[in-house]
N, C-alpha and C positions, 0 to 999 in steps of 0.2 A: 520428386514424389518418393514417399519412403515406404518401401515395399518388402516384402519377406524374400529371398532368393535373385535379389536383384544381381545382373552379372556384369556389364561394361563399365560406368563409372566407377566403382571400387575399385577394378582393376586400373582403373585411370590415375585415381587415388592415387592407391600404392605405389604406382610407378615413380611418381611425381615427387611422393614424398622420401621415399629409398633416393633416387637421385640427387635430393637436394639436401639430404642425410650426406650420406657418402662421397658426392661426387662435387660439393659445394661445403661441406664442413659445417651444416647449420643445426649449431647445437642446440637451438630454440625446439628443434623438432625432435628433440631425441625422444620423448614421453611418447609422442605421438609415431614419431616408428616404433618404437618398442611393443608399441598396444596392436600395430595394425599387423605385424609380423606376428604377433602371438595369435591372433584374428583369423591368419591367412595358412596358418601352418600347416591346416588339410588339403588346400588346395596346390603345396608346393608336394606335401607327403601322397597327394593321390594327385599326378601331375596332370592336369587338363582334364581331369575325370569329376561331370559337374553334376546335378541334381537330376535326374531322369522327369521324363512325363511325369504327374502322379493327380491317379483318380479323384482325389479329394480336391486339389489344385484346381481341377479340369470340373469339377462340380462347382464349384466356388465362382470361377467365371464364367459358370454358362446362369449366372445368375446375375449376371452384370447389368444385361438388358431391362432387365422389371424390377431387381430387387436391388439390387446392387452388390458388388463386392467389395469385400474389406481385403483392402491394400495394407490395414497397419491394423497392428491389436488396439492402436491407443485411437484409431480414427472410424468413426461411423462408416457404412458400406456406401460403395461411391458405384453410380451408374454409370455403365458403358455403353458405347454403342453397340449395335447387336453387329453391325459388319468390323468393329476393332476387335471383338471377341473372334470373330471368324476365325481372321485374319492372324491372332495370336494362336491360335490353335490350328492353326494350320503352319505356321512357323515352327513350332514347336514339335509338329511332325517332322517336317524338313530338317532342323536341325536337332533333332532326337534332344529335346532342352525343355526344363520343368516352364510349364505356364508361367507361372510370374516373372522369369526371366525372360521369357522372350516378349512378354509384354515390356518391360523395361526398353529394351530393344526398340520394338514400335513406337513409344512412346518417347524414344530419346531421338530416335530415327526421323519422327513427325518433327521435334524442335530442330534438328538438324538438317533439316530440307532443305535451307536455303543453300547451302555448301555446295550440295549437290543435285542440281537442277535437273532437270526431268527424270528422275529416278524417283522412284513410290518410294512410302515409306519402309516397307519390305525388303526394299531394295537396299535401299540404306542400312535395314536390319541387319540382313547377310554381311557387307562389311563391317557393321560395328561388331558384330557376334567375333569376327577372325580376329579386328584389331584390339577385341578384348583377351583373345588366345596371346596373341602376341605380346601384348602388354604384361600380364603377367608372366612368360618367358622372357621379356626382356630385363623384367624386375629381379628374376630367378636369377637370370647373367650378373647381373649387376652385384646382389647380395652377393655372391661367386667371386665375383674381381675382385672381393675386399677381403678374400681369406689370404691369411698369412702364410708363407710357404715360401717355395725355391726359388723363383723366377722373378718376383716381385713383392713390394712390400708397401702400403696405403697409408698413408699416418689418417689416422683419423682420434679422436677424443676418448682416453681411455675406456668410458662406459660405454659408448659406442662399438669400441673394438672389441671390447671384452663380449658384450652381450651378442655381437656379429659370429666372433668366431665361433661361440657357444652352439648357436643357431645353425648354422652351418654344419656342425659336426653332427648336431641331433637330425640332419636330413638325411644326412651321408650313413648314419645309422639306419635310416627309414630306409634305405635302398632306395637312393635318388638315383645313382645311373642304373638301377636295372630301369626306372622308370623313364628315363631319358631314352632308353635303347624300346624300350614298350610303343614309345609314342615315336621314336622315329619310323620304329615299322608299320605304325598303324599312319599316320597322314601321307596322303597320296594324293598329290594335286589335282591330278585327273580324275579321279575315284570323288574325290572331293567334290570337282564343280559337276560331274555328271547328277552325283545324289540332290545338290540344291539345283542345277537344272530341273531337275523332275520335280519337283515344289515349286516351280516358277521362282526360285530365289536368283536368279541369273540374267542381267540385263543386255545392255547391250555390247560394243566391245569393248567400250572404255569401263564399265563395271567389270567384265569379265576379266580385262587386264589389271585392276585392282586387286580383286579376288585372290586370281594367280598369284599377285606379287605376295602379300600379305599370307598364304598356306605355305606357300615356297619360304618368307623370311619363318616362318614357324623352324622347319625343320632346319636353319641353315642359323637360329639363334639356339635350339638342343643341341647341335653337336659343339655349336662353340662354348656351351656351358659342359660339354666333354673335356674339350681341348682346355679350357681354363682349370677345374679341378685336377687335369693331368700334369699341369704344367705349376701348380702349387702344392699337388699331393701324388704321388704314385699311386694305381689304380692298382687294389690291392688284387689276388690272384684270380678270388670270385671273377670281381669284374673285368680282369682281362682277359679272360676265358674266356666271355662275355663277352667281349669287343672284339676278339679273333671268330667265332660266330655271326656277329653282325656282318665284320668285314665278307664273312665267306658265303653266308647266305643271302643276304641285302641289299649288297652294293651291284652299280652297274657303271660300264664307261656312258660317256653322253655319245650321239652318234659319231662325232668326230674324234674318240678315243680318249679326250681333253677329261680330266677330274674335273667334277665339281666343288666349289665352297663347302660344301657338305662332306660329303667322301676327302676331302683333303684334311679339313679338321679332323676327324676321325681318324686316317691314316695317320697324324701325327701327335695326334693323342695317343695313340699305341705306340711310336717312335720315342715321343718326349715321357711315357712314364716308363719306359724301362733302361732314358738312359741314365747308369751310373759309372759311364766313363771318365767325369772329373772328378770323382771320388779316387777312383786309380791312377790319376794323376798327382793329384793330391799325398795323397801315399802309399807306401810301400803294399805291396800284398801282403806281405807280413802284419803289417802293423792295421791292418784293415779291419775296423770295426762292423761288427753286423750292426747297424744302426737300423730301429724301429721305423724310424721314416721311410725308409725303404725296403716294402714287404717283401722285392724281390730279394733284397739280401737277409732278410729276418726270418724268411718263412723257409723253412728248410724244402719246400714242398713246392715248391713254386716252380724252380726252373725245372725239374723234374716232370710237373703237371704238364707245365707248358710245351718243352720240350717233344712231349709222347705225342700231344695233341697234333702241335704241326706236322710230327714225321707221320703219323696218320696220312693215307692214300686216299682222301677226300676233294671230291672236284668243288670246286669253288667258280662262281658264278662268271669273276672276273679271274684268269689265272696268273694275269701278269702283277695283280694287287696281292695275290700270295708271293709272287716271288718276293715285293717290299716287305710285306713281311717276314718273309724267310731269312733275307737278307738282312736287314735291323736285326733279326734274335741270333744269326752266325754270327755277327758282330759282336753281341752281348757275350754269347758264352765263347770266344778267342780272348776277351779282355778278361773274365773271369778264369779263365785257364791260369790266370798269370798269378792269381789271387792265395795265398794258404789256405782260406776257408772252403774254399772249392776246389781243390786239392784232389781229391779223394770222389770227388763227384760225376759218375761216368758220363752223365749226358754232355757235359762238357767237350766230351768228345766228339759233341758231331755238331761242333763249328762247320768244317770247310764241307762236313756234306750237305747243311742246309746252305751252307755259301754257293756252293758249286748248282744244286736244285734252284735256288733262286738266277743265278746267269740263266741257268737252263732255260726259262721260264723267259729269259729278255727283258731280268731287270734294271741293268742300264738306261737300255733304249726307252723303256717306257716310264722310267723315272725324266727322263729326256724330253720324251712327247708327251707323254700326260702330264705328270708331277708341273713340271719346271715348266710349261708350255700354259697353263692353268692361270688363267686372269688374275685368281685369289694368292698365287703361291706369293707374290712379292708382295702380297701385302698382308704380311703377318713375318716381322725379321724371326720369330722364333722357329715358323717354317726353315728359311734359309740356314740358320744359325746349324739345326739339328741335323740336315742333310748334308752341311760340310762337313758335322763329324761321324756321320757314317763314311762320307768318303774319304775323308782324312784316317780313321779307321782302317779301313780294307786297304790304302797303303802302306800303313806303317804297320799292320800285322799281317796280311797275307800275298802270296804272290796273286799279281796282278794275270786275269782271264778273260777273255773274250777286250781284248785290250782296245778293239778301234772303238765302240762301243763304250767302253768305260774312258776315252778321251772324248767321244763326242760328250757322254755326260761333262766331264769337268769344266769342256769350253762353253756350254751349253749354262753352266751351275756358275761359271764366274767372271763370262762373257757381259753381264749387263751388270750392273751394280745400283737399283734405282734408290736404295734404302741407305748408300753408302757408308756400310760397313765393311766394306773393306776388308773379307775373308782370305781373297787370295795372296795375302801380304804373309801368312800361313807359309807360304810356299816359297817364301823370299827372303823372309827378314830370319836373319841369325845373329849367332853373337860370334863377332868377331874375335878370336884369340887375345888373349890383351900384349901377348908378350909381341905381336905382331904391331902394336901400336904405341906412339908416344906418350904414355899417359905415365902421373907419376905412382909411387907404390902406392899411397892407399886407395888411388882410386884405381889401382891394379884388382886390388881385394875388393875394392863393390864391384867391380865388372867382373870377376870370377864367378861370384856369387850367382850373376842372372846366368850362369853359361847356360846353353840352348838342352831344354830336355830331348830325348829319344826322339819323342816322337816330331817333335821341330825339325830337329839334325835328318830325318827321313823322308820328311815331306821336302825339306829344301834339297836333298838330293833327287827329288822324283822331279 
């Protein structure tokens, strides 16, 4: 039925066709994503925020019973039932959602009864309304994986890429993560099923564990569309001010002290966009370019900002998730000391006292037991990857503190290996001397060549 403010199928749509775009290479669709993207662009620029009640809406169908309402400009007014009218307006209470959506809802909810047997169609409502949240979040992620950036790279069909990247950058203009960070602190699982409780939208347990799962996967696919813009664009200074806020005010451990999927993306979405430790690897401090891709080195005002912000006397919700991040930013400004451009830059100098503030704090241990202990952390190698070089970091630039503690970390960080990468080979493999080996001269001079950098030559002495 083709209806004005319809909400679940579209979103079904789009999903369907972005992934078979992108994720399948089918260039027969490019027209048809191009059009439905240009379609959807308010619903990604005003993220989850849909059409309210509206009077007129709400006159419309309470004309359904005798007169009938018009579903479509191009179609005659169609009779309802007077208990489907109820029943849509009363939904629509519940889920604070303009009538003709959540008629949509009922009405896709009645076709789709059979799936799910003794549940009204109401009932089914309420799940289709979250798996339509989710859906387009999950479309959001997806368009997200196919920008172009540091960590990864998508072949996909010139026009394709071209018009994605374009797309992409005009959201990140809209303030898509303050919108990201808006809606993680507005959904709350509980808060959630209590409000459709009280509408009768809440069945029995197996509905309710639906529910859950589908409001739960909501905020656990927003922070992953964090952690993927961080991890192909550095989160410029706005928004890591931003995400050092969220962290401080927002976050909680779960009873067992364990991170969640959630809070863990976030925490290294903060980690992965400020590392620009292979840049200093790369080359010299001297020779270091302020490169625009990375605002933390472009923006004169950054580490500065950032810097003032954490040394701030501000309690935070969780205090052991400030010391990670105290610890990641010590890290940042030790390696930046080494830099000419930062040279001259006093915050710099208080590397070892947020280093030192963050042990304070037991963040070893609790990199140890939450962090690394976290069902989610091994299944994301970029998690892993980013935390060997903080810790490969703090020993090749500072003396090692709180030392039992930062060995349970290490054995803890390279005890399992289920992703088998093979990090702690870091700690082993060097280049042996050539003049110590049989080999003849010129391949004296390519094995010179790879000789073992600093920080190699440190780690394989620790």
């Amino acid at each position: 039925m083709d209806f004005t403010n319809a909400f679940w199928s579209p979103f079904k749509e789009l999903l369907t066709t972005i992934q078979y775009t992108i994720y399948h290479k089918r260039c027969d669709l490019i027209r048809e994503y191009q059009d439905l993207l240009k379609q959807h662009t308010n619903n990604f620029t005003s993220l989850l925020i849909f059409p309210k009640p509206n009077a007129k809406h709400r006159a419309e169908l309470n004309k359904g019973p005798n007169e009938g309402t018009i579903l479509s400009p191009t179609s005659p007014p169609k009779k309802l039932p007077a208990r489907l009218v109820q029943e849509v307006l009363l939904l629509s209470d519940v889920l604070d959602l303009n009538e003709f959506s959540s008629l949509e809802l009922l009405l896709v909810g009645e076709d789709q009864a059979s799936r799910y047997p003794n549940w009204t169609r109401g009932l089914v409502a309420t799940v289709l309304y979250h798996d339509g949240r989710r859906s387009l979040l999950t479309a959001l992620k997806t368009i997200l994986q196919a920008k172009q950036g540091q960590s990864w790279s998508i072949s996909l069909p010139e026009e394709v890429d071209r018009f994605t990247q374009h797309y992409i950058s005009t959201l990140i203009d809209r303030e898509l993560v303050k919108q990201i960070f808006d809606q993680l602190r507005k959904i709350d699982v509980q808060n959630e099923l209590t409000r459709l409780e009280k509408g009768g939208g809440v069945g029995d347990q197996k509905h309710r564990s639906l529910l859950s799962y589908l409001i739960s996967d909501q905020r656990q696919i927003l922070s992953d569309c964090l952690f993927t813009l961080s991890c192909q664009e550095p989160l410029s200074k706005k928004n890591c001010l931003e995400l050092i806020k969220f962290l401080r005010d927002s976050i909680q451990t779960r009873g067992d002290g364990v991170l969640d999927g959630v809070t863990l993306s976030i925490l290294f979405s903060f980690i992965t966009s400020i590392d620009v430790g292979h840049l200093f690897e790369n080359e010299s401090g001297d020779e270091l370019t302020l490169n625009d891709t990375y605002p933390i080195l472009s923006d004169p005002t950054f580490i500065p900002d950032v810097t003032e912000e954490l040394m701030k006397d501000r309690e935070w919700k969780c205090k052991e998730l400030k010391g990670c991040v105290l610890f990641a930013w010590g890290q940042l400004l030790r390696i930046c000391a080494t830099a000419s451009p930062f040279s001259d830059l006093q915050e710099v100098e208080s590397d070892e006292a947020l280093t030192d503030a963050a042990i304070n704090l037991g963040v070893f241990r609790f990199l140890t037991d939450s962090v690394i202990a976290s069902e989610c952390f091994h299944s994301e190698e970029i998690y892993v990857r980013k935390l060997h070089q903080l810790v490969t970091s703090y020993i090749v630039n500072m003396q090692i503190k709180d030392e039992q503690n930062f060995m349970l970390l290490v054995s803890s960080l390279y005890g399992i290996d289920p992703l088998s990468i093979e990090l702690s080979r870091d700690f082993w493999q060097i280049t042996t001397p050539s003049h110590h080996l049989n080999i003849p001269l010129a391949e004296s001079i390519t094995h010179a060549k790879r000789r073992p950098s600093a920080k190699q030559v440190r780690t394989y002495l620790f």
